[in-house]
N, C-alpha and C positions, 0 to 999 in steps of 0.2 A: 609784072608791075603795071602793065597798061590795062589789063584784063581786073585785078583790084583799084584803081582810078574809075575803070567804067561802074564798077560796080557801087562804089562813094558814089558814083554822081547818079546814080540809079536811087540808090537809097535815100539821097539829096531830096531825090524829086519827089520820093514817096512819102516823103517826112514833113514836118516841118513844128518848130519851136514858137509859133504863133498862130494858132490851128485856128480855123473855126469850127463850130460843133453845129449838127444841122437836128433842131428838136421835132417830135414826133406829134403829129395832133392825134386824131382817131382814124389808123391806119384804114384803108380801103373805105373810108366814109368821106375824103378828103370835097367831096361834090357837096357834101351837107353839111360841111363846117358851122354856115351861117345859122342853121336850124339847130346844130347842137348845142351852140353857144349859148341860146336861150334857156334850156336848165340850166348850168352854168352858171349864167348869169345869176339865178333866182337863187343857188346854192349859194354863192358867194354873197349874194345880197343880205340869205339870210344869216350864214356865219356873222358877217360885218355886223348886221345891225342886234339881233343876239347875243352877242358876247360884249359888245359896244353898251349896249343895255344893263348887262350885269357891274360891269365893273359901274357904271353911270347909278343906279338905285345902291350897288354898296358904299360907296363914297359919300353919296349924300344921305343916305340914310342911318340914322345914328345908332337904331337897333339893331343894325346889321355888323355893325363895328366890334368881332370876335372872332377867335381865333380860327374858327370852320369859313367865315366869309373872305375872310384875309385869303387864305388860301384859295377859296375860290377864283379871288378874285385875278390871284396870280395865273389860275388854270384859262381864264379868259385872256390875260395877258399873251398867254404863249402863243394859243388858239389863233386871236387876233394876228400875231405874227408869222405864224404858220400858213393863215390865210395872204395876207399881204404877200408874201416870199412867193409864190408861184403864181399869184391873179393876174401880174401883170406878160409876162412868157406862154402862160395859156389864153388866154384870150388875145393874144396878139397874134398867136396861131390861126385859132378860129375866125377872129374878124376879116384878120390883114393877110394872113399866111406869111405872118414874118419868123420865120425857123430858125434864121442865122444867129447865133449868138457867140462872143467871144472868149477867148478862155477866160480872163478875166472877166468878165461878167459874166462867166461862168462858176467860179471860184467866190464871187460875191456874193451868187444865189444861196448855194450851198453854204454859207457860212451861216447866214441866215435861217436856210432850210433844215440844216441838221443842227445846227445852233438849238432853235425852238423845239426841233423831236427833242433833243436832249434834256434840254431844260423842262418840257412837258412831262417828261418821264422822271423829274427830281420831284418838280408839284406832287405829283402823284405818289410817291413816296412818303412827302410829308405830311398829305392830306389822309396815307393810313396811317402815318402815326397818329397826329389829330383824332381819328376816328378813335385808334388805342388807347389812348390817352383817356378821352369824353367816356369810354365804356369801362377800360378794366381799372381805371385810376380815378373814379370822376370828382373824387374831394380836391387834388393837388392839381387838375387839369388849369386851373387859372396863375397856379403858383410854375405851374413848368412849361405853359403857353405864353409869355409875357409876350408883349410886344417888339421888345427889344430880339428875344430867342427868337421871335419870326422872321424879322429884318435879316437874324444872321441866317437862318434858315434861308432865305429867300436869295442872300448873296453868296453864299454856299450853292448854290443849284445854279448862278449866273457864273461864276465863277469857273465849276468845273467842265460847266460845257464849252465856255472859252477853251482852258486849258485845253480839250480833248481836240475842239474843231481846229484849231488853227495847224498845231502840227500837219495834220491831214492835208491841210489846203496849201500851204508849204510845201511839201513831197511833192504835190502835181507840180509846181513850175519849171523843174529842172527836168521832165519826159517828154520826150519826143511822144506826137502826136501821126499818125498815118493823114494826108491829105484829104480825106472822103472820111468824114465822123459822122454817122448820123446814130442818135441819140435814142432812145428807147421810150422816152417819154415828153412830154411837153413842158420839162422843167430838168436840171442840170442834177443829176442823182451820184454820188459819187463812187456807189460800183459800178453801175451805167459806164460813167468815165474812164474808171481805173481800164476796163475790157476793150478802149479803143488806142491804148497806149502802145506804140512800137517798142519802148524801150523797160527795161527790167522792173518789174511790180513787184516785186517781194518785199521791201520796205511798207511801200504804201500797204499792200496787206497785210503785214505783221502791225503797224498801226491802227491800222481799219478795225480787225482783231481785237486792241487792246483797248481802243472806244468803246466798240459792241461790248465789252465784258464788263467794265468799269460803268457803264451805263447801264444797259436789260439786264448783265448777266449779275449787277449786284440789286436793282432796283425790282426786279420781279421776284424773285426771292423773300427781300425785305418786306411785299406787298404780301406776298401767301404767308409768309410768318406772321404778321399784324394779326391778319384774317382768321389764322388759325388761334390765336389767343384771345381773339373778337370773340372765335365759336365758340370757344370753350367757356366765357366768360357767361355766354346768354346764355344757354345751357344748364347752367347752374344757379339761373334765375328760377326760381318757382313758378311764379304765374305764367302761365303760355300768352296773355295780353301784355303781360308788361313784356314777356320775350320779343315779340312781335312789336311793340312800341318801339327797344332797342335798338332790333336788328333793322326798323325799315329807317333809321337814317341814314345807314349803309348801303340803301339799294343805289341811291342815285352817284355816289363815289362808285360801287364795284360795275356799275355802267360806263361808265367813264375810263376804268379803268380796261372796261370789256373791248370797247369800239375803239380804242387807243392800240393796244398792244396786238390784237388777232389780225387786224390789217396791213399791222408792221410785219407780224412774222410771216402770213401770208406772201407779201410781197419778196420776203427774203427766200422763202423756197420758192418761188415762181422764178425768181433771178438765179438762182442756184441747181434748180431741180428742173426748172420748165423751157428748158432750151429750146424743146419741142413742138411749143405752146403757139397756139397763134400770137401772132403782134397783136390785137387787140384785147386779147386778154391782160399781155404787159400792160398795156396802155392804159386799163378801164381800173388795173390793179390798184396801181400808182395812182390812180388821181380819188379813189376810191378810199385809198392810206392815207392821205391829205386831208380829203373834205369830209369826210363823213365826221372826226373829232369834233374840229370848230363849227358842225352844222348841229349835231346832236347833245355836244354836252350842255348849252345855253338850254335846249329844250327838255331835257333830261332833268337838268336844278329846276326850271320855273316849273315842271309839272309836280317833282318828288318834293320837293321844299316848300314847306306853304308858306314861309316868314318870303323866301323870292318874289313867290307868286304874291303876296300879299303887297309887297315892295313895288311890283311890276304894274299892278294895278291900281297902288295908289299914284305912284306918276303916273300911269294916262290919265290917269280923270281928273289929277290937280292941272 
């Protein structure tokens, strides 16, 4: 009896229900924090003010007010949020070296963080229908794009990633946490998390599971279906110019859709498969899944999209 008491108060001490988590800046660079923070900086700058820009010329611009810019304008939305959700945990890193973060504000990150992966990855789905629609249907595209179908379209993809995240973030409060967390990346990741829990994780993972599937595993599917009836649509167009008219208002969606999802899964076998992997490779992964979306897709529309570009450039000069 006394030998299981020691062992409660052993367990006691190695546990605890109010954990702190200790985040990761760029492992074995920790002396040059202050000099890496300077890309950084410039990357976040530019997400901010790039995606900031977009939604800023669609709003006020009236020719832009259609059902391919709506959409857009959602994909800047997420991006923005995407961006915000981590800017402030990594650069607090590198400035300050303030690591400590609490579970709950840990829990808050991530609702946000995986909140907007999710929700980025509904955009994305509705912006290949949009494409489907403009190519293989384009007499009915204004009678099945209404305004109102977007709205629900838009609460539809807000919705279900509530739905999905909150569960998740639920399950964590009731797990014992080990006293020593330190984190894998400079932001609150929630397999990260799940792998420093002392106590039984097969909920949380069978959860975690039915996110991933409900999310990538119905929305990338849906994205190569679109694409495959895109193809098959040009294709069957005669002209090779007009094919080529067609098909390039799709480059800058299937970019979008390129630098969104290859980084995700990346990071998912590196978490899974790369145990072995140096810590900076984790680290360079993850912030890499993060920024690179909201840095490139703002530049990706204003380059592919001339009505942007055109938009972009008459606010500077007015």
């Amino acid at each position: 009896m006394l030998q299981i008491q020691d062992n409660m108060n052993i367990l006691n001490n190695l546990t605890s229900r109010f954990p702190a988590f200790s985040l990761t800046g760029i492992p074995g660079l920790e002396s040059a924090h202050a000099w890496i923070s300077i890309p950084f900086c410039c990357l976040y700058a530019i997400a901010l003010s790039g995606n900031s820009m977009i939604l800023l010329v669609i709003s006020t611009q009236q020719s832009l007010h259609e059902p391919m810019y709506y959409f857009l304008s959602m994909l800047s939305a997420t991006d923005l949020g995407l961006t915000l959700s981590t800017m402030s945990t990594t650069l607090g890193i590198l400035w300050f070296g303030a690591n400590e973060v609490s579970l709950d504000r840990c829990i808050a990150q991530m609702f946000f963080l995986h909140g907007f992966t999710f929700m980025e990855s509904g955009v994305l789905v509705s912006m290949a229908f949009d494409r489907y629609v403009a190519i293989c249907d384009p007499l009915r595209y204004t009678t099945i794009l209404t305004n109102s179908r977007i709205i629900q379209m838009g609460l539809l993809v807000i919705i279900r990633a509530v739905v999905l995240i909150v569960p998740l973030l639920v399950l964590l409060k009731p797990l014992s946490f080990c006293r020593m967390n330190p984190l894998s990346h400079s932001y609150c990741y929630h397999p990260d998390v799940i792998k420093l829990a002392c106590s039984d994780t097969r909920t949380n993972s069978i959860c975690g599971l039915v996110a991933l599937i409900l999310t990538t595993g119905i929305d990338t599917p849906c994205i190569a279906l679109s694409y495959t009836f895109i193809i098959y649509s040009v294709f069957s167009i005669a002209s090779p110019e007009e094919r080529y008219k067609v098909f390039s208002t799709c480059v800058s969606h299937i970019g979008a859709v390129a630098i969104f999802y290859i980084p995700m899964m990346s990071l998912s076998v590196v978490h899974h498969y790369g145990q072995s992997a140096p810590k900076v490779v984790h680290s360079m992964m993850a912030n890499v899944y993060l920024l690179l979306p909201p840095v490139l897709d703002p530049i990706i529309y204003s380059v592919k999209t001339k009505q942007i570009c055109k938009a972009i450039l008459s606010f500077l000069t007015k």
